[in-house]
MIDOSE-1310 file (N, C-alpha, C; in nm, 2 decimals, decimal comma, always signed):
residues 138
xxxx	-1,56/-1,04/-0,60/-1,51/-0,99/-0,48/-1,46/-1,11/-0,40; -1,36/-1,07/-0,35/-1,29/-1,22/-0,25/-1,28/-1,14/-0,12; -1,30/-1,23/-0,01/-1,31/-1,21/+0,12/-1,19/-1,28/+0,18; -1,09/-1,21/+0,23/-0,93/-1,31/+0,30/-0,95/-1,25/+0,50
xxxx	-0,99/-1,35/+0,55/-0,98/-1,33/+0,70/-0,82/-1,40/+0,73; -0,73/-1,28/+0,74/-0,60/-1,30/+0,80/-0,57/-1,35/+0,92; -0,51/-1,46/+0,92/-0,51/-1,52/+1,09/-0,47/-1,44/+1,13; -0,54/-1,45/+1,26/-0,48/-1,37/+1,39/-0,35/-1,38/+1,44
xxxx	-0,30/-1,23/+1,44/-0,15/-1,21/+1,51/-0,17/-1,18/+1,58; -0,04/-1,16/+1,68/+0,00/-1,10/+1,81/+0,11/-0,98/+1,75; +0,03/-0,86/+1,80/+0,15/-0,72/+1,81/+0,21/-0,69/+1,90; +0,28/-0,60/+1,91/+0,34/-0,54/+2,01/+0,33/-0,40/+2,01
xxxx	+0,30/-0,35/+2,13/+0,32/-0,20/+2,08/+0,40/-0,13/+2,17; +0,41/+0,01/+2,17/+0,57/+0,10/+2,20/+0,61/+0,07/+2,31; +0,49/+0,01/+2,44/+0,49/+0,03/+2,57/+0,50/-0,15/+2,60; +0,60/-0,24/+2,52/+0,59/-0,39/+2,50/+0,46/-0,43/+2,55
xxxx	+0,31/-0,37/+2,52/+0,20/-0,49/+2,58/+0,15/-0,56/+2,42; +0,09/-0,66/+2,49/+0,07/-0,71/+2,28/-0,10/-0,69/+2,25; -0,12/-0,74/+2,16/-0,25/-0,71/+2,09/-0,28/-0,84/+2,03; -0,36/-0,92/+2,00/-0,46/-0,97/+1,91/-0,55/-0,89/+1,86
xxxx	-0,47/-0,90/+1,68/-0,58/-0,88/+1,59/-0,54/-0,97/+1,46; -0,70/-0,95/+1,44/-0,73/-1,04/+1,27/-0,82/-0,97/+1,21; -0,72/-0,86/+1,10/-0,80/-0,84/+0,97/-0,85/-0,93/+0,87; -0,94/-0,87/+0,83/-1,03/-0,91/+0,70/-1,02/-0,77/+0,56
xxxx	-0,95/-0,87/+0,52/-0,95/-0,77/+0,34/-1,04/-0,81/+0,18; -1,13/-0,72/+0,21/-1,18/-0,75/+0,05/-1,12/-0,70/-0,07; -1,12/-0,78/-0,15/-1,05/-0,76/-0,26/-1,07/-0,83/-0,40; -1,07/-0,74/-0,53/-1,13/-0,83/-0,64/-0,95/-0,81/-0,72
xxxx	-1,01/-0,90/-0,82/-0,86/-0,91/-0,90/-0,89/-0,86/-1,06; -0,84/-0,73/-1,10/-0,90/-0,64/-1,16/-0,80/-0,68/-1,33; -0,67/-0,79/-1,29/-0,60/-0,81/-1,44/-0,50/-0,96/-1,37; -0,57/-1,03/-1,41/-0,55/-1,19/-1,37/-0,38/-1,24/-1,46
xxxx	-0,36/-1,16/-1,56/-0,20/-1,22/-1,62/-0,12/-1,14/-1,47; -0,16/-1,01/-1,40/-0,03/-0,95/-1,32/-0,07/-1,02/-1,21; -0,21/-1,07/-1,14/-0,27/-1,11/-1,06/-0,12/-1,31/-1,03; -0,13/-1,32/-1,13/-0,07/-1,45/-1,20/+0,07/-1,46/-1,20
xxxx	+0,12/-1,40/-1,23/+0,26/-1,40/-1,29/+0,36/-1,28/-1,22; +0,33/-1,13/-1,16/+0,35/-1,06/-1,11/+0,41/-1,06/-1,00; +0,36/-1,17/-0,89/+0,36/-1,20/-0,78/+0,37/-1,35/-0,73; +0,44/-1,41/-0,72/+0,46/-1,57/-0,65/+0,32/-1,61/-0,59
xxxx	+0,33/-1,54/-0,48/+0,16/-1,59/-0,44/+0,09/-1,46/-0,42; +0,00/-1,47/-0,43/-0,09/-1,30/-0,44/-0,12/-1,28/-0,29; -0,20/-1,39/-0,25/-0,24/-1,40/-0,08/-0,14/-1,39/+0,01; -0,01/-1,43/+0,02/+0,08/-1,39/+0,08/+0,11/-1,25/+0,06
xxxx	+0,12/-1,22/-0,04/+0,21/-1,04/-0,04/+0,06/-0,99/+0,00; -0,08/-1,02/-0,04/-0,14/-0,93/+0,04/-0,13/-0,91/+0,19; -0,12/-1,06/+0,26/-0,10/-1,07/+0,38/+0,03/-1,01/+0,45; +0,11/-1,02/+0,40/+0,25/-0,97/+0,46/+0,21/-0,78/+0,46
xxxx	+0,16/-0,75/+0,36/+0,17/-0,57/+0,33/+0,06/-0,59/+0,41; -0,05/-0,64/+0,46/-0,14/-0,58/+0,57/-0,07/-0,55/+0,66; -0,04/-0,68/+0,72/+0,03/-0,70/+0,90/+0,15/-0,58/+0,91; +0,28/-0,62/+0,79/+0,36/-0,53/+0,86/+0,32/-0,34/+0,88
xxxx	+0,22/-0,32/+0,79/+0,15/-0,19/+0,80/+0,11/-0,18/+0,92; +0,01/-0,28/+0,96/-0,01/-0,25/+1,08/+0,02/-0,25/+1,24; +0,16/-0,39/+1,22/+0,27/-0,39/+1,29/+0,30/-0,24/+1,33; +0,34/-0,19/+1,21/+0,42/-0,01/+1,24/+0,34/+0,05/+1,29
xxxx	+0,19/+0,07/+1,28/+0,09/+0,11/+1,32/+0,11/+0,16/+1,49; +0,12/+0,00/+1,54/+0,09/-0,05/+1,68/+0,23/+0,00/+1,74; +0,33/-0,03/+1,69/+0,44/-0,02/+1,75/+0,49/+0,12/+1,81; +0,39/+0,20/+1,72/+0,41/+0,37/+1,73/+0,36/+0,42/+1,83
xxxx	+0,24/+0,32/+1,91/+0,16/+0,38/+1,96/+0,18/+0,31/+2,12; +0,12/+0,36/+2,29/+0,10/+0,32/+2,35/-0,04/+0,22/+2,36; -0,03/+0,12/+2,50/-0,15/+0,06/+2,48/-0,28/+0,16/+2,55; -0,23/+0,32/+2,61/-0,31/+0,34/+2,64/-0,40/+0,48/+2,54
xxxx	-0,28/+0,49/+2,44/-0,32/+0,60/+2,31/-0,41/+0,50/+2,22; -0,36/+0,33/+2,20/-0,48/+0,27/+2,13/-0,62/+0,29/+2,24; -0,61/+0,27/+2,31/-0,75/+0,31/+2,43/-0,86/+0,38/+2,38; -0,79/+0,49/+2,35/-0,81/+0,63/+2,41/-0,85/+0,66/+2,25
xxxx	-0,80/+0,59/+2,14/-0,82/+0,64/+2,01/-0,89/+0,47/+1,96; -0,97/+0,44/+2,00/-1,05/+0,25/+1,94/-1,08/+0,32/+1,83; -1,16/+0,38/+1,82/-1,32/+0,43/+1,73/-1,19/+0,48/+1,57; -1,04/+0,49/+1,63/-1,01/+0,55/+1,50/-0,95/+0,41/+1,42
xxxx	-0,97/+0,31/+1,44/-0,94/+0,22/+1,36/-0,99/+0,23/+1,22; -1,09/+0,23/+1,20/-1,20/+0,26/+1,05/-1,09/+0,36/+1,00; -1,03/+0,44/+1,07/-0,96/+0,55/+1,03/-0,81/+0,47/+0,97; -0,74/+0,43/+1,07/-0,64/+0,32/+1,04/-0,64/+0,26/+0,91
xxxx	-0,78/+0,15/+0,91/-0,79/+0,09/+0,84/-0,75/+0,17/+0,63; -0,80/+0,28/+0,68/-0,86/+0,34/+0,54/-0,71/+0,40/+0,43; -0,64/+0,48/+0,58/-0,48/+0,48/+0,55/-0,38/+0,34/+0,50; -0,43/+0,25/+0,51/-0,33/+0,17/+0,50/-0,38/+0,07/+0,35
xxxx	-0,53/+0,09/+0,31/-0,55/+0,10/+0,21/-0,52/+0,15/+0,11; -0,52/+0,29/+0,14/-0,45/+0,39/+0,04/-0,31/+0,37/+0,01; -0,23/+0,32/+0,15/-0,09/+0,29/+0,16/-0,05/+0,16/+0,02; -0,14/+0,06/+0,05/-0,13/-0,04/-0,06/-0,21/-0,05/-0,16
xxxx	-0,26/+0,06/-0,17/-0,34/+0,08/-0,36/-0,25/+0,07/-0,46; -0,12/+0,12/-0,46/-0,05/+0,10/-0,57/+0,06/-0,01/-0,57; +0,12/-0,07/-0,49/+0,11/-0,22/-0,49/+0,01/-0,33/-0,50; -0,09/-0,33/-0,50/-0,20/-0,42/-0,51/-0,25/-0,39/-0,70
xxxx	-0,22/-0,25/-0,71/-0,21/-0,25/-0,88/-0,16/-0,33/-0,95; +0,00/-0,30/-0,91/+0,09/-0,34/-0,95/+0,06/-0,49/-0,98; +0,02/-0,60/-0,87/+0,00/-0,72/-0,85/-0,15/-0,73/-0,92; -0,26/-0,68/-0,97/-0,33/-0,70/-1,06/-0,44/-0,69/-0,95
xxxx	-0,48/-0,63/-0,85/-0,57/-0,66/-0,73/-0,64/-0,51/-0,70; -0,76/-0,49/-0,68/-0,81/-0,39/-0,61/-0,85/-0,42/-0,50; -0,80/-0,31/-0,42/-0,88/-0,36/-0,26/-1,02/-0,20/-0,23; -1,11/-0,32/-0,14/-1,23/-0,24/-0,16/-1,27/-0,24/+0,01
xxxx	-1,23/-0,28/+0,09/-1,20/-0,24/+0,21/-1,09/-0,37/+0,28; -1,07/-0,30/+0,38/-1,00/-0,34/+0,48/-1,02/-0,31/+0,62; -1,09/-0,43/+0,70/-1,18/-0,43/+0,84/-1,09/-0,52/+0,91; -1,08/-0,44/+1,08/-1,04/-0,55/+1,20/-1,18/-0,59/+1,23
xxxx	-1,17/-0,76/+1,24/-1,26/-0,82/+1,31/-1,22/-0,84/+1,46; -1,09/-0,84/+1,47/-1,07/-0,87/+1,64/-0,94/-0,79/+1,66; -0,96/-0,71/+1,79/-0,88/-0,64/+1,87/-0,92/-0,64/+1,98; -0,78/-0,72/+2,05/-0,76/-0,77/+2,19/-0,68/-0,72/+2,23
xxxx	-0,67/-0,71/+2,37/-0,53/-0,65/+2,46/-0,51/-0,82/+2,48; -0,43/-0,87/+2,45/-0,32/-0,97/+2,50/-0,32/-0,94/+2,68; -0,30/-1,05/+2,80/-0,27/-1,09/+2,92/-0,14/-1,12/+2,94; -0,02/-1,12/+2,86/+0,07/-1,11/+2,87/+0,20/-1,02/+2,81
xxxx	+0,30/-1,02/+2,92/+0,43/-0,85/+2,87/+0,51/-0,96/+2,80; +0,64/-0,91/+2,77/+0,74/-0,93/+2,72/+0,86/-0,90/+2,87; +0,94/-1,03/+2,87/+1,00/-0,99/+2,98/+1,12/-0,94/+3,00; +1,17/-0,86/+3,11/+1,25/-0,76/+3,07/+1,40/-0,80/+2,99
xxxx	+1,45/-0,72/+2,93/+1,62/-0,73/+2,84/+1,72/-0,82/+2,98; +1,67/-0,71/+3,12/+1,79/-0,76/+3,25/+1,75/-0,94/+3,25; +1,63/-0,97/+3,25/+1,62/-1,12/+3,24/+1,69/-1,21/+3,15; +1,67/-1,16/+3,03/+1,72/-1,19/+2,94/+1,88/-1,23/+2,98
xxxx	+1,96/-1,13/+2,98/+2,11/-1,10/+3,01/+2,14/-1,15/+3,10; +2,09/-1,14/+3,21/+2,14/-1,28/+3,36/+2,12/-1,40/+3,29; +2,05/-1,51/+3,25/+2,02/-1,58/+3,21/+2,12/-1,64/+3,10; +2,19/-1,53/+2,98/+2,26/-1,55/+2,90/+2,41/-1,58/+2,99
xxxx	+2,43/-1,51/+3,06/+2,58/-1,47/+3,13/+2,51/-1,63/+3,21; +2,48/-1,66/+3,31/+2,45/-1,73/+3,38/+2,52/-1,88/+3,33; +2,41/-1,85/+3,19/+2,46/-2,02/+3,10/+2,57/-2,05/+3,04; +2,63/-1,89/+3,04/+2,75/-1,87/+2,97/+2,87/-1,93/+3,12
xxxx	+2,84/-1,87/+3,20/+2,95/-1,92/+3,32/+2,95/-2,03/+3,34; +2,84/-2,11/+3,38/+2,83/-2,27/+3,33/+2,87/-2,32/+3,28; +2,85/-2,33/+3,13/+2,94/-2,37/+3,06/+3,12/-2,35/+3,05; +3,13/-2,27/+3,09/+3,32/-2,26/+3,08/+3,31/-2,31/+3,23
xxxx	+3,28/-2,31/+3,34/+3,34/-2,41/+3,45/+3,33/-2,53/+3,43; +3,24/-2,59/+3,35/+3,23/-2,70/+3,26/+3,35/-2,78/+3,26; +3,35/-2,70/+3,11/+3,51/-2,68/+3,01/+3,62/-2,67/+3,09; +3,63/-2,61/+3,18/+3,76/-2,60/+3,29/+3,77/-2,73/+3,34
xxxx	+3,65/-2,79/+3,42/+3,64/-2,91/+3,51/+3,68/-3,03/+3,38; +3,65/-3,07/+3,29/+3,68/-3,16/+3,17/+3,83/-3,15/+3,15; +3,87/-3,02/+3,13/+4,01/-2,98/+3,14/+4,12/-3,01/+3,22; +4,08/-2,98/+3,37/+4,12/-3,03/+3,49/+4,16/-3,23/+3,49
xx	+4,04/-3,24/+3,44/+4,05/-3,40/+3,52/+4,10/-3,49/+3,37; +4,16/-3,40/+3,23/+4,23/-3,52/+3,14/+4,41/-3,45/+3,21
């Protein structure tokens, strides 16, 4: 049995607040030539098929429907195992659970699109009065 503690990400979810979490996946390797040769790195494609599972997870949801539903993570967790049982075959791996050790609400939003877009136009107008003024004085 191998034990993989996934560094900690930052999510987002529907309502842009973010999350800290770091799963932990156990997992044995049940055919070492697919384990081997199957997959470039095994630890990466496990890592990537956790997160983005759970990415979509989060993303579906508000920060106050995760609230409201904590206790269903074990629940979560158990779906998304099932989700990657037949890719983890594939790759020569059984998974034998899959636990969040840390779930955090994040202290900071995502700032808004309007911020964004002033900022782009802004530097954009600058720049061509620039370009004008350079223009002007050859």
């Amino acid at each position: 049995m191998q034990v993989f503690e996934i560094p900690r990400q930052l999510c987002s979810t529907k309502d842009n607040k973010y999350i800290y979490i770091t799963p932990v996946l156990y997992y044995c390797i049940v055919d070492a030539y697919k384990a081997t040769f199957t997959v470039a790195s095994l630890r990466d494609a496990l890592e990537q098929r956790v997160l983005t599972t759970l990415e979509h997870y989060l993303r579906q949801r508000t920060q106050d429907s995760l609230l409201d539903q904590a206790d269903r993570m074990l629940e979560l967790c158990a779906h998304i195992m099932v989700d990657m049982a037949p890719d983890a075959m594939s790759w020569g791996v059984k998974i034998h659970e899959l636990l969040v050790k840390e779930f955090k609400f994040a202290p900071i939003r995502a700032p808004a699109c309007s911020d964004h877009t002033q900022g782009i136009t802004l530097n954009l107008y600058e720049t061509s009065n620039d370009a004008s003024r350079s223009d002007s004085l050859a």
